[in-house]
C-alpha positions as CSV (number, residue, x, y, z in Angstrom):
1,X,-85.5,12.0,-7.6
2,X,-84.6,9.4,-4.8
3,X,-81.0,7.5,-4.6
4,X,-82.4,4.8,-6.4
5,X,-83.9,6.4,-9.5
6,X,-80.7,7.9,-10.3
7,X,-78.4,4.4,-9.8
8,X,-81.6,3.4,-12.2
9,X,-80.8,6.1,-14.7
10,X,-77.7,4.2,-15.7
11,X,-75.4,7.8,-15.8
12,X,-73.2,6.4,-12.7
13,X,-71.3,2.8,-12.1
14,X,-72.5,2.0,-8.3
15,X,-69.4,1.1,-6.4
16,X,-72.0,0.8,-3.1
17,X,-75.0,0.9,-2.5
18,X,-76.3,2.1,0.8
19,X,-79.4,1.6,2.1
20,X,-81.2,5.1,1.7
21,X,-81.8,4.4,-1.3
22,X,-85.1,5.8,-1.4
23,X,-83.6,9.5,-0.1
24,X,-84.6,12.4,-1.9
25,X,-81.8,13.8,-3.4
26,X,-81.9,17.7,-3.0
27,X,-79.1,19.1,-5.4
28,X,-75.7,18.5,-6.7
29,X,-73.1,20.0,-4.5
30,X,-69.4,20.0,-6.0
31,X,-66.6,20.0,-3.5
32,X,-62.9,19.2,-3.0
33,X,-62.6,20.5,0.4
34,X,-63.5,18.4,3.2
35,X,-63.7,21.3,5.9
36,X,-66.0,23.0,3.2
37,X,-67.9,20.2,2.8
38,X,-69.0,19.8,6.5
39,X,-69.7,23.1,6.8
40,X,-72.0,23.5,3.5
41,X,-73.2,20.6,2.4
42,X,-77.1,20.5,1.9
43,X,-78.7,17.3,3.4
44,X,-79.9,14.9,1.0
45,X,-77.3,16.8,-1.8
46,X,-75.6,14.1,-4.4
47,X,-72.1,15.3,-3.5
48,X,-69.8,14.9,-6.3
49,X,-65.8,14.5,-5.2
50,X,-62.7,13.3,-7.0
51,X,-61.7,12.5,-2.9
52,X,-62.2,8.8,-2.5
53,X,-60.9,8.5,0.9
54,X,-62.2,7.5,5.1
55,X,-62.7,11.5,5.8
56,X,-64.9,12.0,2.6
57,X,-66.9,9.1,3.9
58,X,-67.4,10.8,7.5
59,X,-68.0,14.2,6.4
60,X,-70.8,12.4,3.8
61,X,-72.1,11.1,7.2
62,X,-72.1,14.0,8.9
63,X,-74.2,16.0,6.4
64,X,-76.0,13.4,5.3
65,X,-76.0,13.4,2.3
66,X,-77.8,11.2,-0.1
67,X,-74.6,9.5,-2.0
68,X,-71.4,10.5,-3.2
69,X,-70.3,10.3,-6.7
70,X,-66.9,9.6,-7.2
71,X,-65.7,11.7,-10.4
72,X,-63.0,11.8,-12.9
73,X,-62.1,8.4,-12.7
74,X,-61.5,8.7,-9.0
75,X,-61.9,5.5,-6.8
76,X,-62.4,4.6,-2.8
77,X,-59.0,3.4,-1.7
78,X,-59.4,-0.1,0.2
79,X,-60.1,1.6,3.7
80,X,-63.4,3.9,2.3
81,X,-64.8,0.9,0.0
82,X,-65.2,-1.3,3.7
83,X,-66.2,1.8,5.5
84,X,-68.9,2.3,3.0
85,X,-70.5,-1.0,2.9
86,X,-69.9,-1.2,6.7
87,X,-71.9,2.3,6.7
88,X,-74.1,1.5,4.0
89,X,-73.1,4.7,2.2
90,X,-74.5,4.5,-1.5
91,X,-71.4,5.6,-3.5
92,X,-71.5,5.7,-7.6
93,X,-68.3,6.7,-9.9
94,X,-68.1,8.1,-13.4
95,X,-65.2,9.3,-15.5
96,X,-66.7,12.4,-16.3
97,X,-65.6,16.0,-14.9
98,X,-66.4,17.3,-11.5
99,X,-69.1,19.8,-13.2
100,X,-70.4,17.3,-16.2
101,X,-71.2,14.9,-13.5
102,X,-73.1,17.7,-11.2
103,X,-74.8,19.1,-14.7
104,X,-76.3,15.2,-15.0
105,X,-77.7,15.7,-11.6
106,X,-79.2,18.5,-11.8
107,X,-81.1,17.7,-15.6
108,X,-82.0,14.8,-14.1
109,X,-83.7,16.6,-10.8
110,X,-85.6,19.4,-13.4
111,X,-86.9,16.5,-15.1
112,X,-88.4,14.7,-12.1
């Protein structure tokens, strides 16, 4: 399933959209932890985060992974949503739980 398929599948509001969109997306990867992130991280993983921030944005860079999804009603504060257009980092939101969100992922990845 690429970036774009899964901002098509209508289970996450796009807050940006990057321009990988056609990325394959690898797995869901849940994490809070931002030195955890950078070190395990899978590249091309939808990483799912309640941390809306600049350093969620770098270490999404770093890894590179295929978008970050913004859970639990969680939101970029004013610095990340810039960053992430200026970076063209594809970022969706969704008010469900950290795991619900992840679970959405991955049915949607077994049935692609």
């Amino acid at each position: 399933m690429t970036v774009q398929e899964l901002i098509d599948s209508g289970l996450f509001i796009t807050v940006n959209q990057g321009d990988q969109l056609d990325k394959e997306i690898t797995k869901p990867f849940c994490c809070d932890l931002l030195s955890i992130a950078m070190g395990r991280a899978p590249e091309g993983c939808a990483w799912i985060t309640v941390m809306g921030n600049l350093n969620t944005l770098a270490v999404a860079s770093l890894t590179e992974t295929a978008c970050v999804i913004l859970a639990e009603g969680s939101v970029l504060d004013d610095a990340a949503a810039k960053k992430a257009s200026e970076q063209k980092i594809t970022v969706l939101k969704t008010e469900m739980p950290v795991f619900d969100a992840a679970q959405a992922v991955w049915k949607r990845l077994a049935a692609s």
